[in-house]
C-alpha positions in Angstrom: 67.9 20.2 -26.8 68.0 20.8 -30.6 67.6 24.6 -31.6 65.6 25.6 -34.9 68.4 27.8 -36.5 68.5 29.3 -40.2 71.0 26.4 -41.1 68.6 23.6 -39.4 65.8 25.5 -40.9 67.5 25.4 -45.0 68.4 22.0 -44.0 64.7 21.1 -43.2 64.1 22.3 -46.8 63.0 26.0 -46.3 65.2 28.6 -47.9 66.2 31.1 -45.5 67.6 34.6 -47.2 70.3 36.2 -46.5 71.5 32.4 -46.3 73.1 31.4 -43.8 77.3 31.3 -43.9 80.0 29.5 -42.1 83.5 28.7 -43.6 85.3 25.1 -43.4 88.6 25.2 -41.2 87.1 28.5 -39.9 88.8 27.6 -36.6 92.2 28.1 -37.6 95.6 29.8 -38.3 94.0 32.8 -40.2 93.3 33.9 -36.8 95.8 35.7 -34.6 94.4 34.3 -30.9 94.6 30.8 -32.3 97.9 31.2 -33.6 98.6 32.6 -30.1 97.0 29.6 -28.3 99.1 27.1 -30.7 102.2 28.6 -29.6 101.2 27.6 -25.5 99.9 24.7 -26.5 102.8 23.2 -29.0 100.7 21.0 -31.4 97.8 20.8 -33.3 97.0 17.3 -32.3 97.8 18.3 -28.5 95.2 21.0 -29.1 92.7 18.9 -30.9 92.5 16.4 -28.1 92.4 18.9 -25.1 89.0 19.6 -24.9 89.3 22.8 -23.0 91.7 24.1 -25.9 89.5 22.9 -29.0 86.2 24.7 -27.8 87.9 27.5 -27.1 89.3 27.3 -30.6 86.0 26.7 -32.0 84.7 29.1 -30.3 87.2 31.8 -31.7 85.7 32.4 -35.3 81.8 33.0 -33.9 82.9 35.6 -31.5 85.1 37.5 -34.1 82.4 36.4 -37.4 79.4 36.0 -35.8 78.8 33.2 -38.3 76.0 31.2 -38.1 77.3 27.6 -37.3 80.6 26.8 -35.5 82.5 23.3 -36.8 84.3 21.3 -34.0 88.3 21.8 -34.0 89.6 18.1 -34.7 90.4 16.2 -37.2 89.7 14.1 -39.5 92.5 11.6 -38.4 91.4 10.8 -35.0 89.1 7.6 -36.7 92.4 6.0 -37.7 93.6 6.5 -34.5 90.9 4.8 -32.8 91.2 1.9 -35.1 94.7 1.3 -33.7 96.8 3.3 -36.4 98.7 5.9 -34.8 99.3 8.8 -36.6 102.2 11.3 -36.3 102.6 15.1 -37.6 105.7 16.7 -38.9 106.1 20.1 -38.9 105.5 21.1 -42.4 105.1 17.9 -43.7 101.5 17.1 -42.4 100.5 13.5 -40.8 102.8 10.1 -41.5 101.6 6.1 -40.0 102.5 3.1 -40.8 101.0 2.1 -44.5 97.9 -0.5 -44.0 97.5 -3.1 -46.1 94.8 -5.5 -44.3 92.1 -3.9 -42.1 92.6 -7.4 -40.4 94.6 -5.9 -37.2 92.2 -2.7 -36.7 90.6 -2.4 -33.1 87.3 -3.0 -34.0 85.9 -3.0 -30.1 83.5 0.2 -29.7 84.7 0.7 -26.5 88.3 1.7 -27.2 86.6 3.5 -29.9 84.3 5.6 -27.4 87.6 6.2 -25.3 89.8 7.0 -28.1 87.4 9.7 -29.4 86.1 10.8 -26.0 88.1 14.5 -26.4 85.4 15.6 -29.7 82.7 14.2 -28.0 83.6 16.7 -24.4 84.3 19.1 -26.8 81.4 19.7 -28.3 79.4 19.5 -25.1 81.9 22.5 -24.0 80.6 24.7 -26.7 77.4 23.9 -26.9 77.4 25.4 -23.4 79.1 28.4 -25.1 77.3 28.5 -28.5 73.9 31.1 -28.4 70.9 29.0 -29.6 70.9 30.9 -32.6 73.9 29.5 -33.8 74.3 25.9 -35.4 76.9 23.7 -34.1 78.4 21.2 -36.4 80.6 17.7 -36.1 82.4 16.1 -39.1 84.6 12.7 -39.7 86.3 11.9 -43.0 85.3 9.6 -45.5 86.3 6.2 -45.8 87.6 6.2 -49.4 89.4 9.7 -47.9 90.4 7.7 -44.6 92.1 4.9 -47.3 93.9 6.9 -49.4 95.8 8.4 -46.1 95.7 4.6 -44.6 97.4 3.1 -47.9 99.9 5.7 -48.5 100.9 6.2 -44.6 101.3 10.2 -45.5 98.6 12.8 -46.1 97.7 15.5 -49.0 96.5 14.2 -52.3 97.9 10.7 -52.9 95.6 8.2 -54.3 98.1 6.1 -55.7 98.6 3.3 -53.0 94.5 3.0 -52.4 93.9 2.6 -55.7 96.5 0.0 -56.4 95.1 -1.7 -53.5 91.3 -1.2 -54.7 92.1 -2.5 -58.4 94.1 -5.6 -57.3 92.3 -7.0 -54.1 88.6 -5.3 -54.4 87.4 -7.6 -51.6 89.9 -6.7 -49.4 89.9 -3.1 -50.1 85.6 -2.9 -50.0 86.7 -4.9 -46.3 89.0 -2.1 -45.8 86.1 1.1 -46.1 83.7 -1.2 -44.4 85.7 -1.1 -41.2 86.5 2.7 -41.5 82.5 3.5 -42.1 81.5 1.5 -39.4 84.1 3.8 -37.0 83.3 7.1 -38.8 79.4 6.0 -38.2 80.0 5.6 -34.8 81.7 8.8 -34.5 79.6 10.8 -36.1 76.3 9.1 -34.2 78.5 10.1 -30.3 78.7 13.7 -31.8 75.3 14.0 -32.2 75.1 12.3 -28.8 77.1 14.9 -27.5 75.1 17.9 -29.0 76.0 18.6 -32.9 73.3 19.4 -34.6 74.8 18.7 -37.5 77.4 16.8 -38.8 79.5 16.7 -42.1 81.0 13.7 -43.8 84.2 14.7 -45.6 85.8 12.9 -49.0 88.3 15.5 -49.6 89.9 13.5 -52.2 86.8 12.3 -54.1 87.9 13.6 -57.2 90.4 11.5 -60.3 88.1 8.3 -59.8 86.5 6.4 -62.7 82.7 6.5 -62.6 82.6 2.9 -61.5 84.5 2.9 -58.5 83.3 6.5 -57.2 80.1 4.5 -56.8 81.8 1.6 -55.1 84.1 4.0 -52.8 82.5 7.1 -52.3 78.9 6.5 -53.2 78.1 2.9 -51.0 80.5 4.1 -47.8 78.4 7.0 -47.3 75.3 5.5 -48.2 76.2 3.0 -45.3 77.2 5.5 -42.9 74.0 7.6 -43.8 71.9 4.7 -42.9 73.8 3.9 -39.9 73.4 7.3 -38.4 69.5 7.5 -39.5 69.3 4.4 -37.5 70.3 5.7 -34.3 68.8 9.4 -35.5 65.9 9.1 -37.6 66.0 12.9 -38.0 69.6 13.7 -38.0 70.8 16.8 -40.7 73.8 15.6 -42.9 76.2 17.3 -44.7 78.2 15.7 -47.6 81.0 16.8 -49.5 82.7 14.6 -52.0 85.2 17.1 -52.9 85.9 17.8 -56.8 84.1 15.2 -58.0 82.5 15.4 -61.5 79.1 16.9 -62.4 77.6 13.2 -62.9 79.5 12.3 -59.1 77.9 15.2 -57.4 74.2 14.2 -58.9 74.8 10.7 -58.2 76.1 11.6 -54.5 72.5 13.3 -54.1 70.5 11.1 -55.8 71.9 7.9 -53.6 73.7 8.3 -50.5 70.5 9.7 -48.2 72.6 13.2 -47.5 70.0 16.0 -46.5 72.9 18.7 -48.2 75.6 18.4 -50.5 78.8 20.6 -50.4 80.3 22.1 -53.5 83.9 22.5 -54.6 85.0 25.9 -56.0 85.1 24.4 -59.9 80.8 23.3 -59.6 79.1 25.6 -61.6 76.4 27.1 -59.0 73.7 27.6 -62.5 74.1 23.7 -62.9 74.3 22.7 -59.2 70.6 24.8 -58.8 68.7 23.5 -61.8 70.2 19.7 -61.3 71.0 19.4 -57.7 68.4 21.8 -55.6 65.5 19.9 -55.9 67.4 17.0 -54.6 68.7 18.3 -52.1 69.8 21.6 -49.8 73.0 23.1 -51.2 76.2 24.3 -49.8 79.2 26.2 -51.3 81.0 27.5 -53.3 83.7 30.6 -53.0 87.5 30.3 -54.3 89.5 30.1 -50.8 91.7 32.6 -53.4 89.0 34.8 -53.9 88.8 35.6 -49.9 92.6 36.0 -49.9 92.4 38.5 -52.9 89.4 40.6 -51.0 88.3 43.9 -52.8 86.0 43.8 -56.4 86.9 40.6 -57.2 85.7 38.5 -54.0 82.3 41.1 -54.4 81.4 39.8 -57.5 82.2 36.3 -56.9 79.7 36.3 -53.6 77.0 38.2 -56.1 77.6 35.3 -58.7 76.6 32.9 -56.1 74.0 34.5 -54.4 72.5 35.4 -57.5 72.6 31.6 -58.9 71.2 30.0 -55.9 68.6 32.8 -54.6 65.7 31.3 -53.9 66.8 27.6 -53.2 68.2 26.3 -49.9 71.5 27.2 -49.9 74.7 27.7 -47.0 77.5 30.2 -48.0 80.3 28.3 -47.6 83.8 28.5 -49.6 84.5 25.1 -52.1 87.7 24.3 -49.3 89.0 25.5 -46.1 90.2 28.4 -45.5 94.0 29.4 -45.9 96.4 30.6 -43.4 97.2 33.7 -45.6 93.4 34.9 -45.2 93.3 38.5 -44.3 91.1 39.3 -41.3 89.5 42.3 -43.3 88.5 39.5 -46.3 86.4 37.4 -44.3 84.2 40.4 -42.0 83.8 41.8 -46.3 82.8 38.6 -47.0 80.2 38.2 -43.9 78.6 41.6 -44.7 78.5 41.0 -48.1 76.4 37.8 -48.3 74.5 38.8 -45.2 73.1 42.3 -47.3 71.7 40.2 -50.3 68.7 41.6 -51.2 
């Protein structure tokens, strides 16, 4: 059963004031219990494919926040995965694999797919069972052109180098290459609704540095692909998208094409711009410095006014423009909840 919450309602294209607020990686090490639970449980990846553990973990930030929509604890490495690229994570180094260059050996049976993923998909049926019909609860994968840039480079953070290389020399191979992700992340993101997301959120956290023509062949076609995919199977499905730093031009052309019913905003989008170009188009989500929240006081004040003020009116999700950081006092984010929930 779908519920008709203030985030399904702005996402149905009603504005809904106070607007409602949840924070990406909101489920995290911020928090003292989860810290507590990752030191039982050893690893993150241990803890994102327990089910048990990651709806817990999910779980955490809604009884502490009382936000409005809780994101599933996973990540956004478990597509690889499926595909038959195992992934490893250092401590303080983040996740290494193999570097791809073919998509020619990936597991492309949905099967092994279904039971690769299986742990997000019993996850989210865990809390919805603990999730108050009020509350929104939301899936996510990664990108393809994000999925790449890991995949080429066989390390994580912000390396674009080795996909890009590969895009520019062999463009059919590479366009081969996203195809075989978005069919996977399309897949994944059609079982989490399955499962009971309302929602779910397509991720290119590394959107940003590319040329105008290929953040239309990269970013632009993969999710309109996946958008289509997913409509398919759920005519009326609520997507998020957030192409991460990508230029004023990239965000309008990311709203204008791919099918998304809300766009994401990164902290540098100017919220005055985003609401005279962007909300007609479509619902709006964004945008607070992660800094901001760690600083707290006057200064994260005025930043929420700024962005309640810009986008009053329109429909619009309080949301930061990145995830969270571990350093994130406690007291910050319940200032930041009361504050956005007492605009006038």
């Amino acid at each position: 059963m779908k519920y008709e919450t203030n985030l399904i309602r702005t996402l149905n294209g009603n504005p809904v004031w106070p607007p409602p607020i949840w924070l990406m990686r909101q489920a995290g090490r911020y928090l003292p219990e989860y810290r507590e639970l990752r030191a039982k449980a050893g690893s993150f990846w241990a803890m994102s494919n327990t089910p048990e553990l990651a709806a817990e973990i999910t779980l955490q930030p809604i009884r502490r926040f009382d936000f409005d929509a809780a994101i599933i604890f996973s990540d956004i490495l478990t597509v690889p995965v499926a595909l038959g690229c195992p992934v490893e994570f250092e401590a303080g180094e983040g996740p290494r694999m193999t570097p791809v260059t073919s998509s020619d050996g990936f597991d492309r049976d949905p099967a092994h797919w279904e039971k690769s993923l299986a742990p997000a998909y019993e996850t989210l049926k865990l809390v919805r069972r603990g999730l108050g019909p009020e509350k929104t609860l939301i899936g996510f994968a990664g990108a393809p052109w994000t999925l790449a840039t890991y995949l080429a480079a066989g390390r994580g953070r912000d390396e674009q180098k080795a996909a890009k290389l590969w895009g520019y020399r062999d463009p059919e191979g590479f366009t081969a290459l996203l195809d075989a992700l978005g069919e996977c992340v399309a897949f994944h993101l059609i079982r989490q609704l399955d499962a009971g997301a309302d929602v779910v959120q397509l991720f290119d956290s590394w959107a940003s540095g590319l040329p105008a023509h290929v953040y239309a062949r990269w970013v632009i076609e993969p999710a309109k692909k996946i958008v289509a995919r997913i409509r398919t199977a759920h005519p009326q499905a609520k997507i998020i998208g957030f192409p991460r730093a990508s230029t004023l031009a990239g965000y309008e052309l990311y709203a204008r094409e791919t099918g998304v019913d809300a766009v994401s905003l990164d902290t540098s989008a100017p919220m005055n711009w985003a609401r005279d170009s962007l909300s007609k188009l479509v619902a709006l989500q964004g945008n607070l410095d992660p800094i901001t929240l760690i600083s707290g006081g006057r200064a994260l004040d005025e930043s929420v006014d700024e962005i309640v003020k810009a986008m009053r009116g329109t429909r619009f999700i309080f949301n930061l423009g990145h995830g969270i950081l571990q350093e994130t006092p406690i007291s910050h984010v319940e200032q930041l909840v009361k504050r956005v929930r007492s605009a006038a």
